[in-house]
TIBADREN-62946 format. One record per residue (C-alpha): x, y, z; residue in three letters. Coordinates in steps of 0.1 Angstrom, whole numbers, plus 5000, padded with zeros to 4 digits. Layout:
N
XYZALA ...
This chain:
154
220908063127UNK 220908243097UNK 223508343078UNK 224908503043UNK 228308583026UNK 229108893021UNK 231408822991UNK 229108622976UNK 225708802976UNK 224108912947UNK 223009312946UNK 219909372925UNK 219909732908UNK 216709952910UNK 214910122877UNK 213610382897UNK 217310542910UNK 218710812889UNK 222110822869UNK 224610892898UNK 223410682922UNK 222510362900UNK 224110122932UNK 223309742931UNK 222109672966UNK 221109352986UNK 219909423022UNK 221109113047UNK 218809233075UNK 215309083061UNK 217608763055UNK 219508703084UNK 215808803104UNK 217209083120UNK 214909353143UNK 217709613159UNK 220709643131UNK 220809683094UNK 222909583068UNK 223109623035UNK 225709563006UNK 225709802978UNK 227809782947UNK 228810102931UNK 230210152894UNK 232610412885UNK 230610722888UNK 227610642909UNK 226810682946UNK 224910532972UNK 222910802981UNK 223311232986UNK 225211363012UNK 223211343045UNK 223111263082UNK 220811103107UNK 219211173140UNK 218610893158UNK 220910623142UNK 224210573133UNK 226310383106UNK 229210233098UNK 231010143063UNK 233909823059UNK 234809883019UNK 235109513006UNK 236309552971UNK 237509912951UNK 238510242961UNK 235210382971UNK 235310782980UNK 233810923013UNK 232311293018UNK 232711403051UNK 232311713066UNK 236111723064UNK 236411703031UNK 236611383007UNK 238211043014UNK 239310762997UNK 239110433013UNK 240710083004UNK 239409753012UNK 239009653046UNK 238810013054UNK 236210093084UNK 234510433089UNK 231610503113UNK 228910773104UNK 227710903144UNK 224511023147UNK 224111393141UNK 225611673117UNK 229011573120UNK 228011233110UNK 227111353074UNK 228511143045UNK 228311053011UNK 230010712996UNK 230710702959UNK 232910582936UNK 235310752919UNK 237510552906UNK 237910352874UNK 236910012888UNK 233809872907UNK 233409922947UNK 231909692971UNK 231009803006UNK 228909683032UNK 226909993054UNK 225909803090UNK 223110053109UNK 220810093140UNK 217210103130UNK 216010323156UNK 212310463149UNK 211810743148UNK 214410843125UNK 215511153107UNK 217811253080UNK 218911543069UNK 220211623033UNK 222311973034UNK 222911992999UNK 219511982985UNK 218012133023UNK 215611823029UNK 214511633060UNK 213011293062UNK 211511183092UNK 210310803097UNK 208710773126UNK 207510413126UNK 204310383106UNK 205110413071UNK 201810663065UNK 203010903088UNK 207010873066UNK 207911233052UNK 210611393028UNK 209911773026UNK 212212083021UNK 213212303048UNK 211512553036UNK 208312403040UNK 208512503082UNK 205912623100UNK 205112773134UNK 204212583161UNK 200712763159UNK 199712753123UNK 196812583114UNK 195412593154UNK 
């Protein structure tokens, strides 16, 4: 058995993420050897986010706040949560959520997902899809806008 501590895992912060959604992560899937679920801790400073606003297709999500006052968009409107605060994300438009950190100290939460493949999100704000459909060639981010009909290019 495998096993880590949520309270005691270390989140490593990327270069490459933009001021807003600079969140110290560490995913506990890869080191608990998990194949179905995901989990991931991320770590979020006053001001910055986990990621934009979106849903899925084909997975759903849930968020238990561990430490802070983190800030949940919903397609209700926005939500603070406390810790030990549980929220679940369902699959589809009414699923769509951002977490951030609006407060004046850090937030801790840990997401839990399915890893169902294929998988789309959907990003309203900025009116992106990705799609992952299992082989990481075939992995796409592209603008609505970028549709076609089902005959171009026949």
């Amino acid at each position: 058995m495998r096993k880590a501590n949520v309270h005691g895992v270390e989140c490593a912060y990327l270069a490459r993420d933009r001021a807003g959604y600079r969140a110290g992560v560490a995913r506990l899937g890869p080191r608990l050897g998990a194949r179905m679920m995901g989990a991931t801790i991320y770590e979020l400073s006053p001001g910055e986010s986990v990621c934009p606003y979106h849903y899925h297709y084909g997975n759903e999500e849930w968020l238990l706040v561990l430490v802070g006052s983190p800030h949940v968009r919903t397609e209700g409107g926005d939500e603070e949560l406390r810790p030990g605060d549980l929220v679940c994300f369902r699959s589809g438009p009414r699923g769509a959520h951002k977490v951030g950190n609006h407060g004046p100290d850090d937030a801790r939460v840990l997401m839990v997902s399915t890893k169902g493949k294929p998988s789309v999100a959907v990003y309203p704000d900025s009116d992106k899809i990705a799609i992952w459909p299992g082989d990481k060639r075939d992995d796409l981010l592209l603008s609505r806008a970028a549709r076609m009909g089902y005959w171009d290019g026949e």
